[in-house]
C-alpha positions in Angstrom: 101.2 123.9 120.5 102.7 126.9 118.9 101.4 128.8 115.8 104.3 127.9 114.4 104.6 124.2 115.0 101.0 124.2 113.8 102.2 126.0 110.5 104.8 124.0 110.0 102.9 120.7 110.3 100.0 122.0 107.8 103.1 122.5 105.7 104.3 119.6 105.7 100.8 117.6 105.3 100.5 119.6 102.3 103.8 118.8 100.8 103.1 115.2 101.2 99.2 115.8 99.6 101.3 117.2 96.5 103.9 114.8 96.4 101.0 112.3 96.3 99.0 113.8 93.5 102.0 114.1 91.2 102.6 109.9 92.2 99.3 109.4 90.9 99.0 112.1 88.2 102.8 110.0 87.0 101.4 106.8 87.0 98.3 107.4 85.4 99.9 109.4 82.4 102.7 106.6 81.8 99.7 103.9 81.6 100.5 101.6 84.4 96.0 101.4 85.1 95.5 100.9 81.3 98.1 98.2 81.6 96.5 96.2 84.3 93.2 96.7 82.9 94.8 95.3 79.5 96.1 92.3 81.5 92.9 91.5 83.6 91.4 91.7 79.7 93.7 89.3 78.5 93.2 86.6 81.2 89.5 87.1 81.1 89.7 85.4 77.2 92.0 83.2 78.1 89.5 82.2 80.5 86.9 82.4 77.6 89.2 80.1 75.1 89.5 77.8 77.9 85.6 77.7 78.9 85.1 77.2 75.3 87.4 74.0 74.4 85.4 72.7 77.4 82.5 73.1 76.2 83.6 71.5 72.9 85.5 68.2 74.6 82.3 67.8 76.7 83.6 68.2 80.1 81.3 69.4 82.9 81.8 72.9 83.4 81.7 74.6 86.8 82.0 78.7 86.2 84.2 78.9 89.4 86.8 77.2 87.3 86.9 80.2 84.9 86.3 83.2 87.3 89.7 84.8 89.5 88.9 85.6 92.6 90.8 88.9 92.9 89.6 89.8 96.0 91.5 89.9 99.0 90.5 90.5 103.0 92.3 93.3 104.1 90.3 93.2 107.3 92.0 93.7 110.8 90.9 94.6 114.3 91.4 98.3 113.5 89.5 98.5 110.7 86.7 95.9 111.7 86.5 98.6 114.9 86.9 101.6 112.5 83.9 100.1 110.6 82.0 99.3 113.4 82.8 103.1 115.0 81.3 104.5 111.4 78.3 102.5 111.4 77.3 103.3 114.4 77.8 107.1 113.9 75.9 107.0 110.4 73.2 105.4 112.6 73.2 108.0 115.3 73.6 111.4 112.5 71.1 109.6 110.7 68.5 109.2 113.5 69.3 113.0 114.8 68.7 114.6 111.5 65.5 112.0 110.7 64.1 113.3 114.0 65.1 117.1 113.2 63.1 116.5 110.6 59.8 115.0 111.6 60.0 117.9 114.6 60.3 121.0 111.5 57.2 118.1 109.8 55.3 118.7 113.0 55.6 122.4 113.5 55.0 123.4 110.0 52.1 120.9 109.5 49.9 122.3 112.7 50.1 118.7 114.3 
């Protein structure tokens, strides 16, 4: 690779890095999170209403009935590997620099 194909792709990752920010920095000043934290608001006491005539008519009341379960897997093999891959390196930087450690313990405690 050439100086200049490296310059020109550090450019360009740049340019998209800025286009990004502005994305976000555009969608957060017109309100669009404010909005779907509004909304989730809104179902949550329609949830609460609806808990609460429950209550009142005497039905039984099971709290999965009120609660949305927002959360989606996202999961794939390249991320279930890419998590795997980062576990394992947290485990093995974690070990090295516990280890570093105990040996800088050991030669400043004379043992």
């Amino acid at each position: 690779m050439t100086k200049d194909s490296v310059a020109k792709g550090f450019k360009l990752i740049i340019i998209v890095l800025f286009f990004l920010f502005i994305a976000l920095y555009i969608s957060n000043s017109t309100g669009r999170f404010e909005h779907e934290n509004y909304r989730r608001m809104v179902l949550t006491r329609e949830a609460i209403e609806e808990f609460e005539e429950d209550v009142r008519q005497g039905r039984n009341i099971d709290i999965r009935n009120y609660l949305d379960d927002t959360r989606s897997d996202h999961s794939n093999a390249l991320s279930n590997t890419g998590l795997m891959l980062s576990q394992r390196t947290e485990e093995i930087i974690g070990g090295t620099i516990n280890g570093i450690f105990r040996g800088i313990y050991r030669l400043l405690s004379n043992q």
